[in-house]
Backbone bond lengths (Angstrom), bond angles and torsions (degrees), N, CA, C in turn:
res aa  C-N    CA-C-N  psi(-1)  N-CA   C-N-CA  omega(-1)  CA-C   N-CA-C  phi
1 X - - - 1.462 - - 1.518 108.85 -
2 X 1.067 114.63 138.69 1.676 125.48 -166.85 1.815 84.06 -73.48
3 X 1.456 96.91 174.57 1.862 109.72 -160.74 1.758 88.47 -84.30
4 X 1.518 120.53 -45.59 0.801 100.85 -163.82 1.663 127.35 -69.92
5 X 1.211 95.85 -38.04 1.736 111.13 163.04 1.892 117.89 -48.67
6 X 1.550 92.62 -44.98 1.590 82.65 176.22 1.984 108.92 -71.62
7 X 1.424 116.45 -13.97 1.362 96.05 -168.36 1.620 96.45 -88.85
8 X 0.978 102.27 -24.91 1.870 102.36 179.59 1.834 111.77 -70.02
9 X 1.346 114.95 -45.81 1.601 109.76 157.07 1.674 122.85 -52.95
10 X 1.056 98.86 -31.89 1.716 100.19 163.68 1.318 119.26 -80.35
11 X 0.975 136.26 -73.61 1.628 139.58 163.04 1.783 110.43 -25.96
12 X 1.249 126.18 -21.19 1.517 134.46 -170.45 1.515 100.39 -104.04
13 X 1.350 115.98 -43.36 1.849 116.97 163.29 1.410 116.57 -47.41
14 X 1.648 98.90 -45.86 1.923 115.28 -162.18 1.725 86.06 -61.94
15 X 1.486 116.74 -39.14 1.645 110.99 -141.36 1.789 85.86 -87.94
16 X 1.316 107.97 -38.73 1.650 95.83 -162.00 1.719 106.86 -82.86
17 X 1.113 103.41 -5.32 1.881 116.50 159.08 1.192 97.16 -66.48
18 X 1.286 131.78 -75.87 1.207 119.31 -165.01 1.449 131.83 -44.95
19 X 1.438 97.43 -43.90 1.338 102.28 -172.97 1.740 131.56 -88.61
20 X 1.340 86.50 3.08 1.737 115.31 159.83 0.945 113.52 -65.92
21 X 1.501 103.68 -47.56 1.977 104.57 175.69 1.298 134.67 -28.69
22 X 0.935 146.85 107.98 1.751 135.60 -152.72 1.738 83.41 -72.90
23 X 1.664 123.81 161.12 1.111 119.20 143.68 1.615 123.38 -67.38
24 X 1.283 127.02 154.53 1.070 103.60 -172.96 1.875 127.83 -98.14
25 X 1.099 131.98 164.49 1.764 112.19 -177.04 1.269 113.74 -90.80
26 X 1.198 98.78 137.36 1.791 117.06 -172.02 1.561 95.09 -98.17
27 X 1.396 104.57 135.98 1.055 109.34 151.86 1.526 128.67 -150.29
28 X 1.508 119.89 147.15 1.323 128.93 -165.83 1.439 110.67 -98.31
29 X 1.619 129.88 134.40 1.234 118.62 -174.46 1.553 106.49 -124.44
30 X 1.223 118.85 104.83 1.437 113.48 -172.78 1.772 101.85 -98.63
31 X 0.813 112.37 118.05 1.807 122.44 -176.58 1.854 109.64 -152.14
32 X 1.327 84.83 -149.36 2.164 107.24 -174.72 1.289 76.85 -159.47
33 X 1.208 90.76 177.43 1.572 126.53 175.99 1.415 124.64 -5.38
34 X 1.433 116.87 -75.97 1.479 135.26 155.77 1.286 114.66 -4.88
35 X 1.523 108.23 -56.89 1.719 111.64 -178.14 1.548 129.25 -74.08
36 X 1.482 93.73 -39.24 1.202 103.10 173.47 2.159 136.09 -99.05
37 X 1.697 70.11 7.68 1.946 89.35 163.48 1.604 111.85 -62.43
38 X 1.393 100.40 124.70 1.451 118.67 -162.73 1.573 130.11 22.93
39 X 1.990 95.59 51.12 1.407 93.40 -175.24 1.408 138.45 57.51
40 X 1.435 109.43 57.07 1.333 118.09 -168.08 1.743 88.73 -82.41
41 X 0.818 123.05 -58.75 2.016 104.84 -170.02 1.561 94.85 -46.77
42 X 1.493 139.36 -52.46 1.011 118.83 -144.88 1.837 98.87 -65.94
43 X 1.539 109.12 -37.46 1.200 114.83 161.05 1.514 128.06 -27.33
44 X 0.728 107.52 -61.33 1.378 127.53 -176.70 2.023 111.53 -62.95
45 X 1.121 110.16 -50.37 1.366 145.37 177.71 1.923 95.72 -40.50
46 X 1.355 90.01 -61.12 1.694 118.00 -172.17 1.806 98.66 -62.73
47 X 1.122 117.09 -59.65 1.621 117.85 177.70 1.716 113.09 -57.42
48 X 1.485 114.10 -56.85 1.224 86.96 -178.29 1.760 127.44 -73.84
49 X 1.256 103.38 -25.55 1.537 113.05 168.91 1.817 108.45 -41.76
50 X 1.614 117.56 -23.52 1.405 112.31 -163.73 1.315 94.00 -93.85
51 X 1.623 121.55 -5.88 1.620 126.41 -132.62 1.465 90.35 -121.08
52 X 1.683 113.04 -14.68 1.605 120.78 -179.50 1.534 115.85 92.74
53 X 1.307 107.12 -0.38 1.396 155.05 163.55 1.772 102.79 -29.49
54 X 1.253 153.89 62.64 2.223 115.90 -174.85 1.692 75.97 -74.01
55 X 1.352 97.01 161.79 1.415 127.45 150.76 0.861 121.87 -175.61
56 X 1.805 109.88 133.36 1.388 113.42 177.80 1.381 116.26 -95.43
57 X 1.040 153.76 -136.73 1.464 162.14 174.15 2.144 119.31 163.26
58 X 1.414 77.55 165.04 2.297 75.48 167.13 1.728 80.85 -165.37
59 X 1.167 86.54 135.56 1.618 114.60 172.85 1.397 111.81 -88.18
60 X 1.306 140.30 132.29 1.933 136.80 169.79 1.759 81.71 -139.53
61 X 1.698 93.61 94.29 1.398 115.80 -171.44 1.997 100.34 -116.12
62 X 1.314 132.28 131.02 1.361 116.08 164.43 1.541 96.04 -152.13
63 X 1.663 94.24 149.39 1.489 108.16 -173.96 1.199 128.25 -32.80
64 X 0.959 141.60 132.69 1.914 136.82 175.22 1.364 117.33 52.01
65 X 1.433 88.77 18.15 2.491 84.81 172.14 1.060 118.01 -79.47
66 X 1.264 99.47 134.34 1.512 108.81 163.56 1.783 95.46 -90.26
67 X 1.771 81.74 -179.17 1.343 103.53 -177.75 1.938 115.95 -47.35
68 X 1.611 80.40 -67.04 1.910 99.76 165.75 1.631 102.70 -22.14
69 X 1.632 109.11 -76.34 1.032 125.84 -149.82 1.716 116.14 -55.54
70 X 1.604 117.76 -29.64 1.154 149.29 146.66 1.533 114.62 -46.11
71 X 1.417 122.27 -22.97 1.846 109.62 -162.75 1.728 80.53 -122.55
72 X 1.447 131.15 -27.36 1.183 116.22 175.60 1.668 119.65 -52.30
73 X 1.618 85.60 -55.27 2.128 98.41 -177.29 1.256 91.32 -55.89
74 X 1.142 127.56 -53.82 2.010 109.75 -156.36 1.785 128.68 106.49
75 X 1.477 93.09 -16.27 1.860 92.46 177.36 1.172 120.48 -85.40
76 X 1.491 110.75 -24.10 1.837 108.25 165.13 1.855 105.20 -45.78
77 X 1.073 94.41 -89.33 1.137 117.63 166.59 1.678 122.29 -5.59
78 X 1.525 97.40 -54.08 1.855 101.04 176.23 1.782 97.18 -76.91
79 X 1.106 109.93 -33.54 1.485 99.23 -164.45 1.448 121.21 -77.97
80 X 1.893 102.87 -27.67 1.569 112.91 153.09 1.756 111.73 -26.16
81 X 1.271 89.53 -77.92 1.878 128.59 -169.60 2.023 94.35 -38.15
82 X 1.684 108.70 -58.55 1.337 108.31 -166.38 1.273 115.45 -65.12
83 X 1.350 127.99 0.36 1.837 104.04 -175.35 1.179 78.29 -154.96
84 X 1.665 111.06 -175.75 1.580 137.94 173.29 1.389 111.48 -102.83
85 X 1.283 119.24 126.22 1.599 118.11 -157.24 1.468 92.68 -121.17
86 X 1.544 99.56 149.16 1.657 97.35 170.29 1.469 95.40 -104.51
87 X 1.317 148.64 -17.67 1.531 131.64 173.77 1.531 92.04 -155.35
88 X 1.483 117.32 159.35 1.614 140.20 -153.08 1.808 89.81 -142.12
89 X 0.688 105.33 81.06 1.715 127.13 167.29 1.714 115.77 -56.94
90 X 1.288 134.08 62.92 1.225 124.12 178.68 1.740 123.86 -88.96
91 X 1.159 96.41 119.55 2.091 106.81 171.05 1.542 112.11 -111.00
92 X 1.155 101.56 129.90 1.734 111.58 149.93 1.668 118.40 -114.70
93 X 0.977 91.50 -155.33 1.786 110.25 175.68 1.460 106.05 -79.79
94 X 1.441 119.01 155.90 1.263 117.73 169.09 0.856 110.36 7.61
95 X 1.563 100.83 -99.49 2.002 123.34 -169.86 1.137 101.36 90.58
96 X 1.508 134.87 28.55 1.374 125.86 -170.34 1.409 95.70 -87.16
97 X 1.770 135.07 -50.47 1.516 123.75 163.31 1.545 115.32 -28.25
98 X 1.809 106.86 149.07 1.180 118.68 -169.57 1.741 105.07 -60.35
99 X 1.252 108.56 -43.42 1.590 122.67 -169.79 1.319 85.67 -55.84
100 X 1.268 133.60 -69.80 1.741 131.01 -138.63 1.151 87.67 -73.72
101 X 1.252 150.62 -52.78 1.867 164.95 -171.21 1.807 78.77 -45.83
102 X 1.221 146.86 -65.13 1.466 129.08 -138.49 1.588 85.45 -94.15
103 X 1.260 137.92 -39.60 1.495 138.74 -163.76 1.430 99.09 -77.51
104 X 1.557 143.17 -39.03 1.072 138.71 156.38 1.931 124.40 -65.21
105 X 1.014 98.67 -3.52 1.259 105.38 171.69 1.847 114.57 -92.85
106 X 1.254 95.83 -57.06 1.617 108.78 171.48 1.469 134.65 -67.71
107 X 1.565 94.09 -12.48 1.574 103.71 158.39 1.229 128.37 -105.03
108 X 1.491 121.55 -3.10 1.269 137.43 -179.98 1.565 93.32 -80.27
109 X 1.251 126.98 -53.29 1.379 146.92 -179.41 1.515 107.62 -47.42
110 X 1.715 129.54 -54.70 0.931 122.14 172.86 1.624 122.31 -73.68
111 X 1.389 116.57 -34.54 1.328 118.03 155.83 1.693 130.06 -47.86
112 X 1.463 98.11 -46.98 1.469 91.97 177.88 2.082 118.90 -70.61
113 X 1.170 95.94 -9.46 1.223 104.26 -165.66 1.869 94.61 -73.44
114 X 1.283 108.93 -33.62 1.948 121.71 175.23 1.349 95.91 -73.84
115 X 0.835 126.78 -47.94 1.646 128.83 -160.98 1.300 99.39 -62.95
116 X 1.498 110.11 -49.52 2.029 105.46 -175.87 1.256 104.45 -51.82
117 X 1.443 136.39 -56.38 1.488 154.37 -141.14 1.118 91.60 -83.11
118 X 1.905 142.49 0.16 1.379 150.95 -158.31 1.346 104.07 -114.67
119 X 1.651 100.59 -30.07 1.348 117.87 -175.14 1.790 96.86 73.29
120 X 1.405 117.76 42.89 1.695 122.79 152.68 1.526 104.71 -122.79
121 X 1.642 97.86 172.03 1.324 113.40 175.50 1.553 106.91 -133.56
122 X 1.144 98.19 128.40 1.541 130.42 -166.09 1.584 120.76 -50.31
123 X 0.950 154.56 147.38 1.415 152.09 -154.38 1.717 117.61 -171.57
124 X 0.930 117.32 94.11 1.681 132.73 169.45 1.526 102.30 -66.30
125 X 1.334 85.08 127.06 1.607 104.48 172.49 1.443 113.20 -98.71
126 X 1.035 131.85 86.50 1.713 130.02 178.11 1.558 94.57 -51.24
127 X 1.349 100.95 132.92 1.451 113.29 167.57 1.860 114.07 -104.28
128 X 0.772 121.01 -118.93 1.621 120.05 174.81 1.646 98.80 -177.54
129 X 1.772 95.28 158.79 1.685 91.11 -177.69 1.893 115.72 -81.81
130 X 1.012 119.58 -163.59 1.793 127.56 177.73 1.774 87.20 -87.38
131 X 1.483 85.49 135.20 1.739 105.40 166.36 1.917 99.78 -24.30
132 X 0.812 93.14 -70.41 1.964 97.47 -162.57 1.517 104.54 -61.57
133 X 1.277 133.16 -17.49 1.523 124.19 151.40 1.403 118.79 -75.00
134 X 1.168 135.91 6.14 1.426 126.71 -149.29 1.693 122.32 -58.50
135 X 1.554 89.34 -16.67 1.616 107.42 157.35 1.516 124.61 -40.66
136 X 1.275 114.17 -53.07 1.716 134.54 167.71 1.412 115.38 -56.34
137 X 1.223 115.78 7.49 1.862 117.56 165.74 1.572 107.83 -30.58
138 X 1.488 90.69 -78.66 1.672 124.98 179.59 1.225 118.53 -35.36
139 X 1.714 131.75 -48.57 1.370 133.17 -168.89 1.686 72.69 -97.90
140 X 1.052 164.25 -97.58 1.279 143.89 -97.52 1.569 104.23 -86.05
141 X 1.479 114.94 -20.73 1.833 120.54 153.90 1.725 98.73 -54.40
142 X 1.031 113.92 -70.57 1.568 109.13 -168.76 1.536 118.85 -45.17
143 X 1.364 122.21 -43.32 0.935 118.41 -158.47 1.730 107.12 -85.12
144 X 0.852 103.61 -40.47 1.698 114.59 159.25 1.169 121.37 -49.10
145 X 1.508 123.50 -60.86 1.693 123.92 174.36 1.453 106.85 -63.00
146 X 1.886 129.18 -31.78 0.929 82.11 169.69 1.164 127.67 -109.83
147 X 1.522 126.17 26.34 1.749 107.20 157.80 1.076 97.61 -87.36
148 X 1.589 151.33 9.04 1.377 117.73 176.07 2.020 98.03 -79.95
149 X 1.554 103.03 -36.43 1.738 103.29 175.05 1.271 91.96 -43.40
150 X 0.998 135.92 -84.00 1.553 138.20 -122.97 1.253 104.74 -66.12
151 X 1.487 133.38 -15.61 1.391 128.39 -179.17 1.369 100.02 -122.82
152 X 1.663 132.82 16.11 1.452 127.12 178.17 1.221 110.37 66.69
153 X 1.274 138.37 12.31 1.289 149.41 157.40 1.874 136.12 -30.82
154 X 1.026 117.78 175.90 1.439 102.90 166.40 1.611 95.24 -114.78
155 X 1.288 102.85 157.46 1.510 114.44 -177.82 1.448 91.90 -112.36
156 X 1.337 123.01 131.86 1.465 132.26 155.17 1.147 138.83 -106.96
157 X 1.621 122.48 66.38 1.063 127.30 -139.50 1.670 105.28 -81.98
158 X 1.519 117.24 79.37 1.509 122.99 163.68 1.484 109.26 -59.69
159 X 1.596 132.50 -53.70 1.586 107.07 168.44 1.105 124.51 -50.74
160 X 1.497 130.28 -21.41 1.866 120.42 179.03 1.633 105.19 -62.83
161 X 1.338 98.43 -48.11 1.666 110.44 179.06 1.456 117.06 -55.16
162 X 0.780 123.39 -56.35 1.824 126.12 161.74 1.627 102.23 -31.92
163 X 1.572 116.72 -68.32 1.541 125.14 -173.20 1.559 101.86 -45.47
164 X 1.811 115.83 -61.29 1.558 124.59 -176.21 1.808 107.35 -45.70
165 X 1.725 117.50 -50.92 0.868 98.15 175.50 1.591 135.44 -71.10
166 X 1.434 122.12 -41.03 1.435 134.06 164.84 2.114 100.48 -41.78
167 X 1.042 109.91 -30.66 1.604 109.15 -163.23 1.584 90.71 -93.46
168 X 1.105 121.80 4.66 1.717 132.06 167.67 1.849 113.70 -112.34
169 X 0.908 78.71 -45.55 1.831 91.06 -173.53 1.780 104.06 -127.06
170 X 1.214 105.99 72.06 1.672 114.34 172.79 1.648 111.43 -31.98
171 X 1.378 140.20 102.23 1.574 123.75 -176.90 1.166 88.82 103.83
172 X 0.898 151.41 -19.79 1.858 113.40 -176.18 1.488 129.07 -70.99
173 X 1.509 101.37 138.52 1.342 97.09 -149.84 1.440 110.92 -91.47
174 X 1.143 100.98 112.97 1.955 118.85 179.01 1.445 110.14 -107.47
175 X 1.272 120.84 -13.68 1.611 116.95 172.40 1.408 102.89 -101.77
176 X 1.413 106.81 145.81 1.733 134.33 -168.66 1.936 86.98 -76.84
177 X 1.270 86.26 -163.52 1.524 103.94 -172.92 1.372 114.12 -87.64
178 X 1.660 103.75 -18.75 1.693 104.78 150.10 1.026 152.15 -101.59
179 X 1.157 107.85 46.45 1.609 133.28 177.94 1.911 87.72 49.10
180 X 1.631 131.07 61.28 1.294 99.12 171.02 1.716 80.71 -177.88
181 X 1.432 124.69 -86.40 1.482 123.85 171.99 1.551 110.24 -23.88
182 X 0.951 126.70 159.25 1.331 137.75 -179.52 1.686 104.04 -105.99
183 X 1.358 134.93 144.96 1.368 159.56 145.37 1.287 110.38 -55.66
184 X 1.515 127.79 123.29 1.336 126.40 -173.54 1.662 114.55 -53.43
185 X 1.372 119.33 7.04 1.145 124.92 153.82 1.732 124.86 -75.03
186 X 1.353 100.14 -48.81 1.127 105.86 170.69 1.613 132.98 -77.92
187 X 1.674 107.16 -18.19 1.424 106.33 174.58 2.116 97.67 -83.94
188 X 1.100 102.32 -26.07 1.451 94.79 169.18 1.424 137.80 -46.57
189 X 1.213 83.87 -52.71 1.979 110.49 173.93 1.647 102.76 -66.26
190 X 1.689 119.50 -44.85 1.333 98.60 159.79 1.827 135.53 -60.05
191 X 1.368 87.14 -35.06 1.786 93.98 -174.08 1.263 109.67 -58.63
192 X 2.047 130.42 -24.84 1.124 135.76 178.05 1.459 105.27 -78.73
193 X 1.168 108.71 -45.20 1.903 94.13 -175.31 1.550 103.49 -71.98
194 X 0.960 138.06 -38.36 1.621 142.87 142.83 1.735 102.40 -10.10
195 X 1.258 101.89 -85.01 1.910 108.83 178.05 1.637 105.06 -44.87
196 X 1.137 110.88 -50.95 1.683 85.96 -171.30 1.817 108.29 -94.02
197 X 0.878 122.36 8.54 1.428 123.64 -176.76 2.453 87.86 -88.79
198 X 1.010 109.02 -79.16 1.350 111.08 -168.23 1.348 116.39 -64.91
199 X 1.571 124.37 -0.16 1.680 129.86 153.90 0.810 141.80 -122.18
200 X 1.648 89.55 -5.47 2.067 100.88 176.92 1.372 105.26 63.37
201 X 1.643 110.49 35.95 1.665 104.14 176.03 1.457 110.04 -126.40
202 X 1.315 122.51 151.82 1.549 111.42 -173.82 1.738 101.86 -90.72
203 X 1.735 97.98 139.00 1.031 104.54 176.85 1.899 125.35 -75.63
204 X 1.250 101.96 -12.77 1.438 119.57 165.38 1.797 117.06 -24.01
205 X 0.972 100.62 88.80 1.974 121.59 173.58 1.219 94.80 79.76
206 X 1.363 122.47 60.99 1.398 114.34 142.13 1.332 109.40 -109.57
207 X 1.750 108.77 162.09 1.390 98.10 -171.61 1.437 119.63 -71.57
208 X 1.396 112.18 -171.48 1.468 123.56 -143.97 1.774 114.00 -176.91
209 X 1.980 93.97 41.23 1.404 94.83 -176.35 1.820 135.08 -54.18
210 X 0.982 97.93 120.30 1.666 103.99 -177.25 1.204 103.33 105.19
211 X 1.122 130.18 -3.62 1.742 136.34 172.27 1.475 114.78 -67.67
212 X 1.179 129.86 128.48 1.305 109.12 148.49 1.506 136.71 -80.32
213 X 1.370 128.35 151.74 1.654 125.64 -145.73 1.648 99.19 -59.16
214 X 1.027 125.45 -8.30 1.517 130.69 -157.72 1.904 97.42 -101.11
215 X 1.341 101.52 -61.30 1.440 97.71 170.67 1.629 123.13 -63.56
216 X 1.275 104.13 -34.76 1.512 86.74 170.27 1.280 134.54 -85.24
217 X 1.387 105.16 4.49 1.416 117.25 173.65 1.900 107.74 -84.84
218 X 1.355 86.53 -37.20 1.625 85.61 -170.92 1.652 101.77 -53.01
219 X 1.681 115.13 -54.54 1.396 129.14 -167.39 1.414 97.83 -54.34
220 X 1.435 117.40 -73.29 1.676 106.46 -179.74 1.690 122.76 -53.45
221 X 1.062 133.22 -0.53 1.252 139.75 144.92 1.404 124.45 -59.46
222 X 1.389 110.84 -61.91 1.073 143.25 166.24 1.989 110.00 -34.53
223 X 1.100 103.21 -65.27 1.696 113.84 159.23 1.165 118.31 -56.45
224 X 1.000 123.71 -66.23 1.827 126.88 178.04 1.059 113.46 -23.63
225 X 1.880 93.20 -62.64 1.952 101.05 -171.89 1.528 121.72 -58.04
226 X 1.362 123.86 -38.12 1.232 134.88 -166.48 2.132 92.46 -87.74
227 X 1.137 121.10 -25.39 1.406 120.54 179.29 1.703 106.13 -73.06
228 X 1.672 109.49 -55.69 1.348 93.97 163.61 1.472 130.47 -66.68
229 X 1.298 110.99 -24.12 1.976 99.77 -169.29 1.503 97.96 -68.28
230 X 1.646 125.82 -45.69 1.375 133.64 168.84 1.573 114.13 -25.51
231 X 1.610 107.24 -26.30 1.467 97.66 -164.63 1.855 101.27 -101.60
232 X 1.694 113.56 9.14 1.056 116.16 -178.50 1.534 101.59 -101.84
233 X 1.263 118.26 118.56 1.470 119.23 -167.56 1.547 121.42 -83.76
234 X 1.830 115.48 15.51 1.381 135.21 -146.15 1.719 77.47 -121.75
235 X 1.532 102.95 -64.38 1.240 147.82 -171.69 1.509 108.43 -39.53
236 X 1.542 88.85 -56.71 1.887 99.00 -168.79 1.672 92.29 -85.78
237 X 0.821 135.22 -7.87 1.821 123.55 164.73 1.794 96.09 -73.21
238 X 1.076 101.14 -61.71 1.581 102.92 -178.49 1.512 119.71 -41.94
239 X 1.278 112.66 -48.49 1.643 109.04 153.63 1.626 140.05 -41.26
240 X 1.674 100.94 -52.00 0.795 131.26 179.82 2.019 111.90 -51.79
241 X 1.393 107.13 -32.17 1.266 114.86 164.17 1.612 110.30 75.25
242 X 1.866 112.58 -13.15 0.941 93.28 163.92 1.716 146.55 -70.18
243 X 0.995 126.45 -30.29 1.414 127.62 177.85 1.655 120.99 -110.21
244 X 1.642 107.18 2.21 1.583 99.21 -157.97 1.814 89.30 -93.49
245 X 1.230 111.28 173.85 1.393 136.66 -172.96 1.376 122.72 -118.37
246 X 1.752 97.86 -50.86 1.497 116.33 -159.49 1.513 84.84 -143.50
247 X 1.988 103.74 168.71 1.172 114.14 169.06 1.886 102.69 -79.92
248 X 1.062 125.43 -7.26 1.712 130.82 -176.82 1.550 100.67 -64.21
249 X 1.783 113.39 -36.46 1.598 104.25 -179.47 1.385 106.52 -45.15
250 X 1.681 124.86 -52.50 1.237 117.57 179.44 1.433 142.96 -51.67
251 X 1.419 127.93 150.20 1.423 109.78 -162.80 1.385 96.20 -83.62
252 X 1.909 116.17 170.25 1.388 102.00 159.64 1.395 134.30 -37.18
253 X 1.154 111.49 -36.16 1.899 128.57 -151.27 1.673 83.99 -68.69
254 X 1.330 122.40 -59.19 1.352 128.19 -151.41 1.287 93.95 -93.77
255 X 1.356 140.97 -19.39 1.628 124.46 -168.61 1.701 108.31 -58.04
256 X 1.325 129.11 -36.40 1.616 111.19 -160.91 1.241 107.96 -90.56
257 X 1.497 104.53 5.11 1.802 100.77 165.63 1.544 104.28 -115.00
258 X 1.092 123.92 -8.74 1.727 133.03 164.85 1.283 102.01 -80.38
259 X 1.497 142.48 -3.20 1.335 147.84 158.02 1.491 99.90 -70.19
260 X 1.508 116.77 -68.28 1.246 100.51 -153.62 1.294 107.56 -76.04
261 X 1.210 137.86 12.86 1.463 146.58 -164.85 1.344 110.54 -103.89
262 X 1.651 124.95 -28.28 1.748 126.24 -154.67 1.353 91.92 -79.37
263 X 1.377 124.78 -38.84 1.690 123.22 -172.45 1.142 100.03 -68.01
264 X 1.359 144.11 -16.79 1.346 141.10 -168.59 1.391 114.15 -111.52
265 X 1.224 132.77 -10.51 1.676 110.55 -179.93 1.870 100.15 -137.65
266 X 1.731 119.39 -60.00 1.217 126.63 159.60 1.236 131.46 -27.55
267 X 1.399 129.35 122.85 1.318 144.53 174.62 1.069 110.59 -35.28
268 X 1.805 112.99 -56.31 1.592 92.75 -156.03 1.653 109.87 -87.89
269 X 1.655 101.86 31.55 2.167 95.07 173.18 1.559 78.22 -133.54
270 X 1.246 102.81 121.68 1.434 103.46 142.35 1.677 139.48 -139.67
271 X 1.505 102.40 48.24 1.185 155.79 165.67 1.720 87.27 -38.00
272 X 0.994 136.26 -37.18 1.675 130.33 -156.46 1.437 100.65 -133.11
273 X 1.745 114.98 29.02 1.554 111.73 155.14 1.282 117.90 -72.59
274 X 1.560 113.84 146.85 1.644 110.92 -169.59 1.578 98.26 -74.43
275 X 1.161 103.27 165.17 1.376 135.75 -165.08 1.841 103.37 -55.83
276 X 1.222 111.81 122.50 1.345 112.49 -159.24 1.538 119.86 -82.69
277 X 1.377 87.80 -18.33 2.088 117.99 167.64 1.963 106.00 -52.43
278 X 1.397 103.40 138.86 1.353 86.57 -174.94 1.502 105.94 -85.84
279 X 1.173 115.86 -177.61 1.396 141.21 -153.66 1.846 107.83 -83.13
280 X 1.319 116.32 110.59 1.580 95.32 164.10 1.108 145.30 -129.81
């Protein structure tokens, strides 16, 4: 091959390499504490990278914010505005009270409204209540699914996943030493329902450094299940906890996976409350 032909077949490899490259997904995590307990993005970061996944991220994380507390200061907000995001990740507190349920709703609403203009789509992070609420499972699912509805959002339900895993492994310990932070077990098990909630991919054998093979199996289980029932649209009302009664709402097709689900999200099982012993 003449020199010049071979440098142009090379230069045409370099270019169509490149452009194979997926771009990669950005994502923004506006939270407190919760999010950034033992580095759950970096968590997360680590799975999809195994998953073929790039992603970068930037956290504008501060102690005990709420949403409000986030749109008052102003840096969510600039950092929305400064780049092009592929998803806008918002956490608060519980929010399982009626008040916090309308203030997490109405700020999700004004946030997502920046997030479109970012060219991302918005994503609620269900958090879970403090050991000594553990009652608040139920409203803190609601209040989460529904501001992720209200702005067409993704719902990431990391408290269902906590319930799925405890309803697998009775006691496992996902609360820190304050009955409230999560144990890098437990921000794990969130970072997986996280992975399959924003790719629709199962987190099943991805890694899970500092895990043992048992816990991270439970957590990526734990994701899967709630990733597939999500994809049952009978199913995901049934989750959703708003209107169902009985497991009979469900159709046949969906009941033997709406079985293993009622102990885990629905009021009337709560067979898979965490361990009522305090934390040590």
């Amino acid at each position: 091959m003449r020199p010049g032909l071979a440098a142009c077949a090379t230069l045409c490899g370099v270019l169509a390499g490149t452009a194979a490259a997926p771009p990669p997904t950005r994502i923004l995590f506006i939270g407190n504490s919760l999010t950034v307990a033992n580095d759950l993005p970096k968590m997360l970061t680590t799975m999809a990278s195994a998953a073929g996944i790039p992603l970068t991220y930037r956290v504008v994380a501060h102690p005990d914010y709420s949403l409000e507390d986030h749109w008052t200061r102003g840096d969510a907000a600039q950092a929305i505005a400064s780049e092009r995001w592929s998803f806008v990740v918002l956490q608060q507190g519980p929010s399982a009270l009626p008040e916090s349920r309308v203030l997490l709703r109405d700020y999700t609403k004004r946030f997502a409204a920046l997030a479109s203009r970012a060219g991302a789509r918005t994503a609620l992070f269900m958090v879970w209540p403090s050991m000594d609420r553990n009652l608040d499972f139920d409203g803190v699912h609601e209040s989460y699914r529904l501001a992720a509805a209200d702005v067409h959002g993704v719902f990431v339900p990391a408290g269902d996943a906590w319930r799925e895993v405890w309803r697998q492994r009775p006691g496992a310990a996902l609360y820190g030493p304050d009955g409230f932070h999560p144990t890098p077990f437990g921000s794990y098990v969130a970072a997986a329902a996280m992975f399959a909630a924003l790719f629709d991919r199962s987190a099943v054998g991805l890694p899970a450094p500092g895990l043992t093979p048992a816990d991270a199996a439970a957590a990526q289980r734990a994701a899967e299940s709630l990733r597939r029932a999500s994809r049952e649209p009978s199913l995901a009302a049934y989750i959703a906890c708003a209107s169902c009664s009985s497991i009979h709402d469900v159709p046949n097709r969906s009941r033997s996976i709406a079985n293993r689900f009622a102990n885990g999200v629905c009021s009337s099982f709560m067979k898979t409350s965490p361990p009522s012993v305090s934390p040590r």
